[in-house]
C-alpha positions as CSV (number, residue, x, y, z in Angstrom):
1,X,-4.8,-32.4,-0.3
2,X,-4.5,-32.7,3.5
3,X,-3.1,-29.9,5.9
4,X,0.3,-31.7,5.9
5,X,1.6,-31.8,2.5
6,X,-0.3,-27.6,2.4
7,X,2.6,-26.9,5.4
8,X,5.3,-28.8,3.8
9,X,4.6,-26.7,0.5
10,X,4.2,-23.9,1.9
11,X,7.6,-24.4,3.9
12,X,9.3,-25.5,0.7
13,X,8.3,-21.9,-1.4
14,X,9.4,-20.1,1.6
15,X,12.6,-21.5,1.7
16,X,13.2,-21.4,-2.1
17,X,12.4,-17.5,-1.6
18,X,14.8,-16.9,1.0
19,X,16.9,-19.3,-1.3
20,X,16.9,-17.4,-3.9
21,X,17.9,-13.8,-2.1
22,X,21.6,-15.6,-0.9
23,X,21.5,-16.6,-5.1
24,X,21.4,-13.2,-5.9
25,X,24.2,-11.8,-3.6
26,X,26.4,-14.3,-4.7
27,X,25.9,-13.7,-8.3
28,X,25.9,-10.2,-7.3
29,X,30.1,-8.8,-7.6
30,X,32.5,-10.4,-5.7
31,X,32.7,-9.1,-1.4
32,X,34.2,-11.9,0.4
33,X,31.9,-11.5,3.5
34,X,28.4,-11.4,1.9
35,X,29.7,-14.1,-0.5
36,X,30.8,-16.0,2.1
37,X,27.8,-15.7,4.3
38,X,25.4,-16.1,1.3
39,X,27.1,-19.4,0.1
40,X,27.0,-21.1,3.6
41,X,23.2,-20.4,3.7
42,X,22.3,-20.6,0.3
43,X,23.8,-24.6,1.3
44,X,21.8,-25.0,3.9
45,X,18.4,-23.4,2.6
46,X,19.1,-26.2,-0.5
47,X,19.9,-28.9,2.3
48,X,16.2,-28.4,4.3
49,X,14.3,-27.5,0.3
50,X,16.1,-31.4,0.0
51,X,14.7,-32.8,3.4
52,X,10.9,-30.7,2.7
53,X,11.2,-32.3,-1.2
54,X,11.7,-35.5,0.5
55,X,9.2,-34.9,3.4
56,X,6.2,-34.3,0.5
57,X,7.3,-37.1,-1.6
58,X,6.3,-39.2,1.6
59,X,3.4,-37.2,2.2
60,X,1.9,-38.0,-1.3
61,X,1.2,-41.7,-1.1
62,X,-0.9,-41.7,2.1
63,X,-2.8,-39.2,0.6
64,X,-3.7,-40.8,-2.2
């Protein structure tokens, strides 16, 4: 596997982790400001765990 796609997995379970936290406080009970904050990150931690998804699917063919 080159370095590359190593980096853009390792990016991609990072995110997912810190993902995951925001999942918890918003199925944690209802506080408008942690909810709040957690939703608008939990959005963008899924929009760049999209873009790094995408990023290794590109990856994988040249290193085949």
């Amino acid at each position: 596997m080159n370095e590359r796609l190593d980096i853009l997995k390792k990016a991609r379970d990072r995110m997912i982790e810190d993902r995951d936290t925001h999942a918890k406080v918003l199925a944690a009970p209802f506080d408008r400001d942690n909810a709040e904050r957690a939703r608008n990150k939990f959005v963008e931690l899924q929009t760049l765990i999209d873009a790094l998804d995408r990023a290794i699917s590109a990856e994988k063919p040249a290193s085949a």
